[in-house]
C-alpha positions as CSV (number, residue, x, y, z in Angstrom):
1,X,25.7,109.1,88.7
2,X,29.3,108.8,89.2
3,X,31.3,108.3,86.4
4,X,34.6,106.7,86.7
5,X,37.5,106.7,84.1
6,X,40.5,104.7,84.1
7,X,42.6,107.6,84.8
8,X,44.7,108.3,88.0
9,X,43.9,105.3,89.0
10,X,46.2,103.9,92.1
11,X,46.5,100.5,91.8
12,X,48.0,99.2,95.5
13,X,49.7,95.5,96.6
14,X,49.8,94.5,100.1
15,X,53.1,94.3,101.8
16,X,52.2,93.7,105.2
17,X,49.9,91.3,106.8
18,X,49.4,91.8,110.8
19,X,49.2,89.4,113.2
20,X,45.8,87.0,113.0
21,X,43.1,88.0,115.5
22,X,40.6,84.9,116.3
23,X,37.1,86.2,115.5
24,X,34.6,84.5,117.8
25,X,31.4,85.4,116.0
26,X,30.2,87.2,113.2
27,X,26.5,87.8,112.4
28,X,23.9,87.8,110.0
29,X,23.2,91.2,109.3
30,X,23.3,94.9,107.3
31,X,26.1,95.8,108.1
32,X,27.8,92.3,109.2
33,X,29.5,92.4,112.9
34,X,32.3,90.5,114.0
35,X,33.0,90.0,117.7
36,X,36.5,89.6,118.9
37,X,37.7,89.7,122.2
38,X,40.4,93.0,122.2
39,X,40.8,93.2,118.8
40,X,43.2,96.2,118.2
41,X,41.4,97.5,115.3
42,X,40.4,101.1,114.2
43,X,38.1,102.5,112.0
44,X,39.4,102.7,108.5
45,X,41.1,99.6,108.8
46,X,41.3,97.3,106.3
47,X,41.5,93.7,107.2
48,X,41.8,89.9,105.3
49,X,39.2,88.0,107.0
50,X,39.5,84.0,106.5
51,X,36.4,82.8,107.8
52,X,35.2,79.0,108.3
53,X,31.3,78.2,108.3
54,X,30.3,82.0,106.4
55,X,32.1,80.7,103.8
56,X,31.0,83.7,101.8
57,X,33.8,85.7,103.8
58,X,36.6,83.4,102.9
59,X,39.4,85.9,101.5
60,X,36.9,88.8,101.4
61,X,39.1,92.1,102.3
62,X,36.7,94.6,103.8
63,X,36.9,98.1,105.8
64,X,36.5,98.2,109.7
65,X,33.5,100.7,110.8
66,X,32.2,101.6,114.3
67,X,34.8,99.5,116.4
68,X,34.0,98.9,119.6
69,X,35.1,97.0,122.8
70,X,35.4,92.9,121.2
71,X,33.5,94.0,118.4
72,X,33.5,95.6,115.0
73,X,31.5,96.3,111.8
74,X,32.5,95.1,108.4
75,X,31.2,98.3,106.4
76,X,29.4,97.6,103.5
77,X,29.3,94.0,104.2
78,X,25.3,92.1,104.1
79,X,26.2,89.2,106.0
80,X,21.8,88.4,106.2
81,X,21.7,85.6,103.6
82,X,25.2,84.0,104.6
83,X,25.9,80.7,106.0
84,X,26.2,80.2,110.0
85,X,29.7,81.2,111.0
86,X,32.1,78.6,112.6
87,X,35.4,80.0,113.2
88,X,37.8,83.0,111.7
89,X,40.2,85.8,111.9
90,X,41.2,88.8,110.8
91,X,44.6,90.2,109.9
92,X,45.2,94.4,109.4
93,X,46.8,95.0,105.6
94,X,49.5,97.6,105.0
95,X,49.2,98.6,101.2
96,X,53.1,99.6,100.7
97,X,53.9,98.9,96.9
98,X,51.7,101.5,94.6
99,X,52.0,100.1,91.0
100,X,53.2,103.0,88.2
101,X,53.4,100.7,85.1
102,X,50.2,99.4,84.4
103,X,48.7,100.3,80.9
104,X,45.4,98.8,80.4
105,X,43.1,96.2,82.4
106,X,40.0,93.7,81.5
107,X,38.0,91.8,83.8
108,X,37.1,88.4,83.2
109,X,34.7,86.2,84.6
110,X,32.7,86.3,87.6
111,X,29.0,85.5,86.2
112,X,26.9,83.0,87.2
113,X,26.3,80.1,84.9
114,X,23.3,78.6,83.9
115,X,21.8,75.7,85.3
116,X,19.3,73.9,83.3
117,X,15.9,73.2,85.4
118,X,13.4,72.5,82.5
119,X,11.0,69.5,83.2
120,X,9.2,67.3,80.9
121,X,5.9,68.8,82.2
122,X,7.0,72.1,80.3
123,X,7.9,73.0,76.7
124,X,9.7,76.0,77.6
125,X,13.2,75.7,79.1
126,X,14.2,77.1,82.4
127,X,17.3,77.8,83.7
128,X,19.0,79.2,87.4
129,X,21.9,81.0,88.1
130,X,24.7,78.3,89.7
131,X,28.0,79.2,90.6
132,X,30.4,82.2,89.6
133,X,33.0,81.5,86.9
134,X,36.5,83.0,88.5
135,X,37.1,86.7,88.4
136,X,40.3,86.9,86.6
137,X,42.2,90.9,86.1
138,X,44.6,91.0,83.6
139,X,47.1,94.1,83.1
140,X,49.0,95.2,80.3
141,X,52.0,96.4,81.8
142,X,55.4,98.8,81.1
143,X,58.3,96.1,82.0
144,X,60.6,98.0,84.9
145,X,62.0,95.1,87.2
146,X,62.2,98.4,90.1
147,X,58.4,98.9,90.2
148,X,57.5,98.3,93.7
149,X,54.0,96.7,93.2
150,X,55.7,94.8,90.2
151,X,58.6,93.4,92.7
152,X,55.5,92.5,95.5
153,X,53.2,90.9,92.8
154,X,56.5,88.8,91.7
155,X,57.0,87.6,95.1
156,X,54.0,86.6,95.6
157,X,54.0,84.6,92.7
158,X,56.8,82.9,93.6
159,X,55.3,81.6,96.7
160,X,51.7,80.7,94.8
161,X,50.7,83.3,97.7
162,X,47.4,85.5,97.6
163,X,47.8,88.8,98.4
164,X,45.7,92.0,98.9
165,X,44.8,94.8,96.1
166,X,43.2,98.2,96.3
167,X,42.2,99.8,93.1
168,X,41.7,103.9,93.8
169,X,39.6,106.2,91.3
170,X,40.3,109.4,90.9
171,X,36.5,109.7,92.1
172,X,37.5,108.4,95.5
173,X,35.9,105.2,95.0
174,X,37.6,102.0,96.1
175,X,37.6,98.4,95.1
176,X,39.5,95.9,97.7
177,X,39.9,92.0,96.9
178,X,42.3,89.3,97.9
179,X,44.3,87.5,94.1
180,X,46.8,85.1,93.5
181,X,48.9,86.8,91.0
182,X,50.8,85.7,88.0
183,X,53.8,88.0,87.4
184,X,56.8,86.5,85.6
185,X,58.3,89.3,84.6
186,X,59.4,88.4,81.6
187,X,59.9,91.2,79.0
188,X,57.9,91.3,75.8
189,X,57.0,93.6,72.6
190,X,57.7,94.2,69.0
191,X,60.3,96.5,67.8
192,X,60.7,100.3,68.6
193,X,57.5,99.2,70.8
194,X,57.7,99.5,74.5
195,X,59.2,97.0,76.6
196,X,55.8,95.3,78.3
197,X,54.9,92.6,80.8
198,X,51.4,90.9,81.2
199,X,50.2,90.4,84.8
200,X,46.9,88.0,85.9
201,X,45.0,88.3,89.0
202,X,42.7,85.5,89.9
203,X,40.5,87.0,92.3
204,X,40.0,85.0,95.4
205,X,36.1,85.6,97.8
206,X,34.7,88.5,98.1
207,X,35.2,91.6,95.5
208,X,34.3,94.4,98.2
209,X,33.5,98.1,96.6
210,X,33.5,101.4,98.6
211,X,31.5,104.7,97.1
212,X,33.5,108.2,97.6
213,X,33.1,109.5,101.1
214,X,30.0,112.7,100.2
């Protein structure tokens, strides 16, 4: 079992967002393959993908494995139960702004609700999953306007933009998702406290988790 603490953590904002490559095809499989004529991709990439038709892969930020001539693996990603895909692309992310203020995080959301399928022909009630409730991170964080990821999450805020995140344990494991932040800025606390900011991610598509290389 690996245990994870939140401890060295690196906590990483997007800065840069490549150019879109057209995706002409992605399939339904373990691992999930997308076919694009001369993509320029390597592996160890990471890329946005924004998909049409496999709507499951809207927003999902995922690694590139086993790249070859017009095609490439999304690693880790079971495409087998997805819907057909229609249209999409992909776009390489540069993580530049590491974050060195954040204090504490929760995460919020992101179960399945219950949808009621009882009948009259039954006196026991019966219930589905339906759909997700958002995923929502929130950070407790030290307020210092020079933090990099601070200044990135901020300007994405201003533009109501999503943006891609990479959380880092100190095990080597890695989570990667695509947020709309919410980053004000605005300095708070109680007195002789440290000065602190809050800062809310609403997860947008697919929450995509890589295990330390063995």
């Amino acid at each position: 079992m690996n245990v994870n603490i939140w401890s060295n953590v690196g906590v990483d904002v997007q800065t840069v967002l490549g150019a879109a490559i057209t995706i002409d095809s992605i399939s339904k499989a373990n691992p999930a393959v997308a076919g694009a004529v001369a993509h320029p991709f390597l592996d160890g990439d990471i890329v946005l993908l924004r998909t049409k038709g496999m709507r499951q892969l809207d927003w999902a930020v995922v690694r590139v494995d086993n790249k070859a001539s017009g095609t490439f693996e999304l690693e880790g990603v079971d495409s087998t139960g997805f819907s057909a895909f229609s249209s999409g692309t992909a776009q390489k992310i540069t993580f530049g702004a590491t974050a060195e203020t954040f204090q504490d995080v929760s995460a919020n959301g992101g179960e399945a609700a219950d949808v009621n399928v009882s009948t009259i022909h039954s006196d026991q009630d019966t219930s589905i999953p339906g759909n997700r409730t958002p995923l929502v991170f929130n950070f407790g964080s030290i307020w210092d306007p020079s933090d990099p990821a601070l200044k990135a999450l901020k300007g994405f805020d201003r533009k109501k933009s999503p943006c891609a995140m990479v959380f880092r344990f100190a095990t080597g494991d890695l989570v990667y998702f695509a947020a709309t932040p919410s980053t004000s800025l605005a300095p708070g606390g109680s007195a002789g406290a440290v000065v602190t900011t809050p800062v809310k991610l609403s997860v947008k598509g697919l929450l995509t988790t890589y295990p330390a290389a063995v």
